[in-house]
Each structure stands twice: as structure tokens, then as C-alpha cells.
NUROTI-550365 format. One record per residue (C-alpha): residue in three letters; z, y, x. Coordinates in steps of 0.1 Angstrom, whole numbers, plus 5000, padded with zeros to 4 digits. Example, Ala and Ser with C-alpha at 12.3 -4.5 7.8 and 13.67 -1.06 7.14 Angstrom:
ALA507849555123 SER507149895137 
This chain:
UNK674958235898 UNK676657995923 UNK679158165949 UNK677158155978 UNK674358345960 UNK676558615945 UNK677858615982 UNK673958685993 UNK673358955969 UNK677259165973 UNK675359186011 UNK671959265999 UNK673859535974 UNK675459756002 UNK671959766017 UNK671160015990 UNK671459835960 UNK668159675962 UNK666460015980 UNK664259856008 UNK665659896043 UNK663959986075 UNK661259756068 UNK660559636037 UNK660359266041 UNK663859256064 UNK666659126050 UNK670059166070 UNK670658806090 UNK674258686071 UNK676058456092 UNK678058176070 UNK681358326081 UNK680858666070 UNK678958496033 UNK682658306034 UNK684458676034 UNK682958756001 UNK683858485982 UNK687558575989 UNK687858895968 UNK688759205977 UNK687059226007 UNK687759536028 UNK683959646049 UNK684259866080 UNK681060086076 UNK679860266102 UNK677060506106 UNK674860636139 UNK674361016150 UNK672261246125 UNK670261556139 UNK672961816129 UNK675661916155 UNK678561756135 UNK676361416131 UNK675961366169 UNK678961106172 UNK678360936144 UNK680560826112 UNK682860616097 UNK684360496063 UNK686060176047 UNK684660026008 UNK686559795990 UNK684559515969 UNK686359385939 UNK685259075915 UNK684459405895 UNK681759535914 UNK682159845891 UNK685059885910 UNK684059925943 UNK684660215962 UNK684260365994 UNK686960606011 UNK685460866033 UNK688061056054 UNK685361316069 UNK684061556037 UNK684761916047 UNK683462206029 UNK679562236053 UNK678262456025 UNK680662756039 UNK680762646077 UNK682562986087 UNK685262916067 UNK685562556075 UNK685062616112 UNK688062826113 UNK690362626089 UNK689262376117 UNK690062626145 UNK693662736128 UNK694762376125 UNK694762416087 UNK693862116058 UNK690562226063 UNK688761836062 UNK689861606035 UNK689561206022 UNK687461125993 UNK686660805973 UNK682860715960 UNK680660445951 UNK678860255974 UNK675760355961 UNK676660725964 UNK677960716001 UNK675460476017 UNK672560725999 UNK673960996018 UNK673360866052 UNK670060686045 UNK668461026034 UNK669661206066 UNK668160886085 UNK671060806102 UNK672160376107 UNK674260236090 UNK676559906102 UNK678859696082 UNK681659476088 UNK683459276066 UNK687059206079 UNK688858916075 UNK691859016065 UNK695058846050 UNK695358886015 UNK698759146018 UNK696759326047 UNK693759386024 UNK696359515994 UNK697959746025 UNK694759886031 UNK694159945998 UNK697260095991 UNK696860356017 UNK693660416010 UNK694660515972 UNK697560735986 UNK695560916010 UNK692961045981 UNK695861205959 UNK695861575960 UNK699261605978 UNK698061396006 UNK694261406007 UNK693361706033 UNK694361676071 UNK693761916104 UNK690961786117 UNK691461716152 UNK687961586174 UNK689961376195 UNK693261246179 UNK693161336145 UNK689461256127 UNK688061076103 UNK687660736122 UNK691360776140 UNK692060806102 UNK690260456093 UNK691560296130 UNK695160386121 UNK695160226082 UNK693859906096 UNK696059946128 UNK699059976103 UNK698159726081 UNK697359466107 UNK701059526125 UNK699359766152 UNK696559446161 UNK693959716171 UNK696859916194 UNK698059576213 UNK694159556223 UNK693559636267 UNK690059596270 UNK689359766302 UNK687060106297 UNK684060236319 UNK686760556334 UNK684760826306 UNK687361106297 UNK687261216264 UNK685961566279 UNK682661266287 UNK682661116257 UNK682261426235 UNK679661526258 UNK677461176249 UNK676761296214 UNK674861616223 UNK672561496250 UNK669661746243 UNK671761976232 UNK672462226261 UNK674262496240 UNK676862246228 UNK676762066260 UNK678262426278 UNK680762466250 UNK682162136259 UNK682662286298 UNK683862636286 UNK686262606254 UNK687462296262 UNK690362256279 UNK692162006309 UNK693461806281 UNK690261606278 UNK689761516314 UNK691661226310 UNK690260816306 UNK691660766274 UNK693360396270 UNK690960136241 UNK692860226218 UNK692460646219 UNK688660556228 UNK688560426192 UNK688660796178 UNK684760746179 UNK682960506156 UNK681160296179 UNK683860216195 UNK685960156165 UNK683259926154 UNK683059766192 UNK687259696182 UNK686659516154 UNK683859326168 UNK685859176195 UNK689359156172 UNK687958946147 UNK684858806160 UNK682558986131 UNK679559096145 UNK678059476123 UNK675259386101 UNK672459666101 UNK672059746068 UNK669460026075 UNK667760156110 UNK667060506117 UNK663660556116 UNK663160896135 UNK663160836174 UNK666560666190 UNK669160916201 UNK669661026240 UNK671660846260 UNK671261066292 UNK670161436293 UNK670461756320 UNK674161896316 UNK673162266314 UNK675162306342 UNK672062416362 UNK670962626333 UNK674162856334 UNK674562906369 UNK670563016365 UNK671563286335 UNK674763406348 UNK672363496379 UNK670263716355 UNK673063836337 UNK674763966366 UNK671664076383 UNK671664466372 UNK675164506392 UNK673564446425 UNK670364566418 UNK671564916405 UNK673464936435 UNK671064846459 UNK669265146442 UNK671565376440 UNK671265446405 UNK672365366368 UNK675165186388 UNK678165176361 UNK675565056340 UNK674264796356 UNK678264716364 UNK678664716326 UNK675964486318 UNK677464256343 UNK680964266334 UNK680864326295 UNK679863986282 UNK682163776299 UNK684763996294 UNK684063946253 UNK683663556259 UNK687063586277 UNK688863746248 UNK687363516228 UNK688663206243 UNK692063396247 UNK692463506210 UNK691663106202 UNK693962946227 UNK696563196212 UNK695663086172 UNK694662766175 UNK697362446176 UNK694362216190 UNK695962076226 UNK692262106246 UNK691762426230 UNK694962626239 UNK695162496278 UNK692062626288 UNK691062706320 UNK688462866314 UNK690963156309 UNK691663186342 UNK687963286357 UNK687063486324 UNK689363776320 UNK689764026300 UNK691764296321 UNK687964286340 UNK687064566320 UNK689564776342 UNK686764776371 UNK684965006342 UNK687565266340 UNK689865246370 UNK689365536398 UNK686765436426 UNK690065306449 UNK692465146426 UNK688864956416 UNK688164856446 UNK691764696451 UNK691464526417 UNK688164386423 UNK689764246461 UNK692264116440 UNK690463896414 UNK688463796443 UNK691663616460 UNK692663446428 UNK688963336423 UNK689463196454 UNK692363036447 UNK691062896412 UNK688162706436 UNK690162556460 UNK692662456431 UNK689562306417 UNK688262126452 UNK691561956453 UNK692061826419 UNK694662036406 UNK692662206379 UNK689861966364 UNK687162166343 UNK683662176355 UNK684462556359 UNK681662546392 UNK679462746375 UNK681862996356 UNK683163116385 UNK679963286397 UNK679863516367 UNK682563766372 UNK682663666410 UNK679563826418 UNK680164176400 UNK683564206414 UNK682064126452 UNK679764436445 UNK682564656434 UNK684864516460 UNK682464536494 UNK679664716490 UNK680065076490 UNK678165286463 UNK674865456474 UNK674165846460 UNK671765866436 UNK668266116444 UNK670166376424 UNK673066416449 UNK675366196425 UNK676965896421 UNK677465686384 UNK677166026371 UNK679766226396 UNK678766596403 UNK678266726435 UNK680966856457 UNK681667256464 UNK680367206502 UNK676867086487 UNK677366766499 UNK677166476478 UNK680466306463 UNK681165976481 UNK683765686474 
């Protein structure tokens, strides 16, 4: 078979070894440049793939293969295999910073099945690289899949599986993809994680609540590269190599735009801190209603304290979040009627102080609608005066000697 056909079918291969793409009679359009690549043996492919339906597909994959003159040597190096059978356990190996993600080598065959079955698109790039940047690549590639060096803490933002791929091709290219200043569209990485679960309004409100001030920054080209599409956007422009589809999703495209969820919290932390005001409107079943106001985002609170306390992930630790949500609320539970009153004034004022901080730019989370939840209980406790119930009492309180009913 001449070189220019065994060229053709090395291209045809990736698309599935001979499986039929997105439509059976499309073939992916080869430009002569990128036939050219595979004649000059090993050639080192940039594969890229789009968002799946699960929460960890929504931005999207990466990996590098390596074709040999042998194809029974080619191999793919995939830098984002965690353990998704147990996700408890990985979840927190993620949260604790620990080796919980880990690189792995596979055929071509094997990898590219993987993402055709979950429907997901796949992209491929052949780079031209110099022969002793190909054998750099390589090298790294077969260090990083040894035992001692294989698993890494997974970071979202600076430590993932495509800053893994950017940073071998960075290196062995003498830091080409770092020297590129493209200018960005002004997304923080806080906007850019955000992208991926249009549609998605529970993720969507994690992204405002657990994380942290650290991701409203415009990250430079470079640090915008820890997501594929813009790693693949890199190499496009670098070296001129347009991706070749290999297969298109064939569910309905993801969203691009979507309702934050913004709207939708304010609207539940309005029900969930209705009882509070209504039980005291009433005059009854008021430290209830005050519980069921205060309890849950006092829990949420700890939470997000206890994981800014474990964790070593930067936009998990400074969390602001922290400041609205606190724990010590519970005190409005148990404190005496005055000294509960005082505390409530006194969250008040640094609630206060947390929105104007916010109006001015000195703390940056969307924390708009967070603010309403414990601000509304505390208002109750702190300004309107309790009401006796029909039974002469108050939250429970028994009447005084004189006959007349307890008042605080």
C-alpha cells in the first residue's frame, strides 16, 4: 500500500477502526498537511472529546495517542481515570487533596470506544512536532504511567487532566503554548466552570456557594487552557492544525446559555425561612418555626467550614460563603431572650457589612442571594418582639405568678 494510502487509512483507523461515524457515508475531510504528519512516524495526536450527560462529562475531555510504524503499538495516555464506581470515596480523596485521579495507557480502540458509547465528540489533531519533541512527549508520557508517578490531586482548575496534557507538550515544546497572549473574552474561571452545567441548576449553585474568591479572576491563555476546548483552540492557532471530527454526538448539542439558579435560591430560601415569620406573626410554635429557619444553613455552614478546614484546594478553603453561613447561628436557639436579641443585632451589622463589602468589590462571590437566608431569621429575632401564644405562653414559657403572661 503506497504512503499516502496507509496515511488515509492510520486517519480512517482512529475513527473507530472502521466503526461507521456519525453518518455512515462521512468520511473525516484530511487536509494534505495533516496526511504529510503520518508519514513521519511517531506521530503524537491531541484528542479531544465534547461534554457527556454526567456531571463530571460537562467540560469535556482530553488525552494524547502515539502512532508507531507498529500500529500494534499505539497507545493512548489518559490522565483523567479515577475510581467513578465508588464516587464517595473518590469525591473525598478529591476533596483531601489526596492521589485520588491517576494516568493510564490504552489502545486506541479501547479509549475512543469509551467516548463513542457515552455519545460524546471526539476531535483529533495531529501535531507537528520535531522529532526530539515527539521522543519528549513520549518519554513523559511513559514516566507518568509508572506506579510511583501515575496518580495526582486532582485539581478542577490548575491541576487536571488536560493541564496534565498542556504542560507535557508545553515542556517539550520549550514552553511554546506558555509564550502564547491571545487576548481572552474577560470569563473567570468561577465563569468558565459555570459553562459546562448550563441546565444544571444544582451544580450551577454549588459553583456560587462552595467556591471560593480564588476563581473570580480572568485567567491569562495559557491557565484558560486547563479546559479542552481551549487546549484544542491552542494548538489550533500554534501550529495551524485544524481538529478533525472523528465522531459527532448524536443526542441534542449542549447548552450554551441557561438561567443561573440564582433566581431559584433566592425563591427557596424565601420558603425555607418562611415559618420564622409566620410563627411569629401567629404567636405560636415560634422556636420552631425559628428552627426550621435557622437549622439548615447552619448545617450547610459547618459543612463548608469543616471543608475549607480539610481540603488543600485554594477556591475551596477561601470561601466566602463562610462569612454569611455561620455556624455560631444556632446560638439564637439557645441563648436567653436578651443576649439573643443582641446576637441577632449583631450578625445583622456584619451582614451588612459583608453587602456593602460586596457592592464595592472587595469581596467577589455572587453571595446576593445567600445573604437573605440567615438575614431574614435573625431580623425576626432581632426586631420584632414575640407575641403570647392563646395559652398565656410564649415558645413554651409558663405563665408568671401575677397571672399575667411572660413577656420578652
Amino acid at each position: 500500500m503506497p504512503r499516502r494510502l496507509a496515511a488515509l487509512a492510520t486517519v480512517l483507523l482512529i475513527a473507530g477502526l472502521g466503526a461507521p461515524l456519525a453518518h455512515a457515508d462521512r468520511r473525516p475531510d484530511v487536509p494534505p498537511e495533516v496526511m504529510k504528519l503520518y508519514q513521519e512516524r511517531p506521530v503524537i495526536e491531541l484528542v479531544t472529546m465534547g461534554v457527556g450527560s454526567l456531571i463530571w462529562e460537562r467540560h469535556g475531555h482530553i488525552a494524547l495517542c502515539v502512532r508507531y510504524e507498529d500500529s500494534r503499538d499505539d497507545a493512548c495516555y489518559n490522565y483523567g481515570i479515577g475510581d467513578f464506581h465508588h464516587p464517595v470515596a473518590m469525591g473525598w480523596g478529591f476533596l483531601r487533596g489526596t492521589g485520588a485521579f491517576w494516568v493510564g495507557k490504552s489502545s486506541v480502540a479501547e479509549m475512543l470506544s469509551i467516548y463513542k458509547y457515552a455519545d460524546r465528540t471526539i476531535w483529533v489533531q495531529p501535531l507537528p512536532l520535531s522529532p526530539a519533541e515527539k521522543q519528549k512527549v513520549i518519554d513523559r508520557l511513559e514516566y507518568d504511567i509508572q506506579d510511583a508517578h501515575k496518580h495526582y490531586a486532582y485539581d478542577h482548575f490548575w491541576d487536571n487532566c488536560t493541564t496534565r496534557v498542556r504542560d507535557v507538550l508545553n515542556e517539550a515544546t520549550g514552553g511554546k503554548l506558555a509564550a502564547m497572549t491571545e487576548p481572552t473574552d474577560g470569563r473567570t474561571f468561577r465563569d468558565l466552570a459555570r459553562e459546562g452545567f448550563y441546565g444544571m441548576r444544582g451544580p450551577l449553585l454549588i459553583t456560587d456557594i462552595a467556591m471560593g474568591r480564588v476563581t473570580d479572576r480572568v485567567p491569562t491563555y495559557y491557565e484558560r487552557m486547563f479546559l479542552p476546548q481551549y487546549l484544542r483552540e491552542a494548538a489550533h492557532k500554534l501550529w495551524n492544525i485544524a481538529p478533525i471530527p472523528l465522531y459527532e454526538r448524536q443526542g441534542p448539542p449542549p447548552l450554551t446559555d441557561g438561567p443561573s439558579g440564582r433566581v431559584l435560591l433566592a425563591l427557596g430560601i424565601l420558603v425555607l425561612t418562611a415559618p420564622v415569620w409566620l410563627a411569629r406573626w401567629r404567636g405560636r410554635g415560634q422556636r420552631a418555626g425559628l428552627a426550621i429557619a435557622v437549622i439548615p444553613y447552619v448545617l450547610l455552614g459547618s459543612a463548608l467550614l469543616v471543608l475549607a478546614i480539610v481540603t488543600p484546594l485554594s477556591y475551596l478553603r477561601w470561601n466566602e460563603t463562610c462569612l454569611i453561613l455561620l455556624p455560631l447561628d444556632v446560638l439564637v436557639l439557645v441563648l436567653p431572650p436578651a443576649r439573643r436579641k443582641r446576637y441577632a443585632r449583631g450578625r445583622l451589622a456584619m451582614l451588612a457589612a459583608v453587602f456593602v463589602l460586596e457592592l464595592v468589590g472587595v469581596l467577589t462571590q455572587p453571595l446576593w442571594p445567600v445573604l437573605l437566608w440567615p438575614a431574614i431569621p435573625l431580623a425576626v429575632v432581632g426586631f420584632w418582639r414575640e407575641r403570647a401564644s392563646r395559652l398565656g405562653t410564649i415558645d413554651g414559657a409558663k405563665p408568671s405568678q401575677s397571672g399575667r403572661s411572660a413577656t420578652r
